[in-house]
C-alpha positions in Angstrom: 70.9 85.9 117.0 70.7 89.1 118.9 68.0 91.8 117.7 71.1 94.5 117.6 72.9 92.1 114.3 69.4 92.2 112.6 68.9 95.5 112.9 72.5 95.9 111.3 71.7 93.4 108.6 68.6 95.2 107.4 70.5 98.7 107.7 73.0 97.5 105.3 70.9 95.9 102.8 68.7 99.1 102.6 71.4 101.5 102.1 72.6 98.8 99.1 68.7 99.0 97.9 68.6 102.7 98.6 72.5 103.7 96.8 71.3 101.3 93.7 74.7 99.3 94.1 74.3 95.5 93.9 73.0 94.0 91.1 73.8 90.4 90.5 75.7 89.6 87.3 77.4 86.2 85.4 80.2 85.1 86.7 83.1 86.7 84.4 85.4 83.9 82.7 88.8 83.9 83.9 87.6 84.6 87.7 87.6 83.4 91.3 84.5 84.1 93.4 85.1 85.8 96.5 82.2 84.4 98.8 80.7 86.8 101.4 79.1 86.0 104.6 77.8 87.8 107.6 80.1 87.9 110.7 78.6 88.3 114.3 81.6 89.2 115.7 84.9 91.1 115.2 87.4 89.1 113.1 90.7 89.6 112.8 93.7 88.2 112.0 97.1 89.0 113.5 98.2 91.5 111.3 94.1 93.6 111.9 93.1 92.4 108.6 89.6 91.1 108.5 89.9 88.2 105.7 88.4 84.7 104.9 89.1 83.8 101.5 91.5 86.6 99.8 95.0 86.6 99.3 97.0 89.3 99.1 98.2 89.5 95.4 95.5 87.0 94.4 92.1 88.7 95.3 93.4 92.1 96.0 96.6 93.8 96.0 96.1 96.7 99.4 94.0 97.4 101.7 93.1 100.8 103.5 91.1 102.7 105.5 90.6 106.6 105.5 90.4 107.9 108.9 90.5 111.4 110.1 93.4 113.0 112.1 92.3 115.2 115.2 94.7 117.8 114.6 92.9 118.1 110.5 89.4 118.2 112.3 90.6 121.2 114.9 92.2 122.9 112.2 89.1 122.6 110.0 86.8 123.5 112.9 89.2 126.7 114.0 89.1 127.7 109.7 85.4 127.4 109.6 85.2 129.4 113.1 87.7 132.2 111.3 84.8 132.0 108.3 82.0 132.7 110.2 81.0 129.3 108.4 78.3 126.4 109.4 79.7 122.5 109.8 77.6 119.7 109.2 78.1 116.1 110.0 77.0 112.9 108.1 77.3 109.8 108.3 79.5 107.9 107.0 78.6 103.9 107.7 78.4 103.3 104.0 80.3 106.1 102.2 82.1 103.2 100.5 79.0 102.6 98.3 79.7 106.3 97.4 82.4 105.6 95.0 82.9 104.9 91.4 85.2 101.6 91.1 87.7 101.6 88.6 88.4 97.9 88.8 86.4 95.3 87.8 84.7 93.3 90.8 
């Protein structure tokens, strides 16, 4: 294995340790396990979709991805210029673990 996936590995499990976000639990009743597993590579399927066990409607019913546009970020840089304002950048590798799920996982 190549020093650059470790270094990834342990980068994700500390911002999991560091956000508080996975605790193991019982299996709930009723339930299919998803498994996980560490990839070493990009997988993808023909549609883009990175899957190895779901199915749509089964597991989970959409997938998406926020990105940004370039014309929102030059209009937000040119507003903040107007302001006399400051901009700061973060990172945003795990803002997933930022958000309150609704639905049970």
């Amino acid at each position: 294995m190549e020093p650059n996936w470790i270094t990834a590995i342990q980068e994700e499990l500390a911002e999991f340790e560091r956000n508080k976000v996975w605790r193991l639990v019982p299996k709930p009743k009723g339930h299919t396990i998803v498994g996980t597993r560490w990839v070493y590579k990009n997988k993808l399927d023909e549609s883009g979709a990175k899957g190895y066990s779901q199915l749509e409607g089964v597991d989970y019913g959409e997938t998406y991805a926020p990105t940004a546009i370039m014309e929102a970020i030059r209009i937000s840089l040119v507003y903040v210029a107007d302001k006399n304002s400051k901009v700061h950048q973060m990172d945003v590798k795990s803002a997933f673990l930022n958000v309150e799920l609704k639905e049970e996982v």
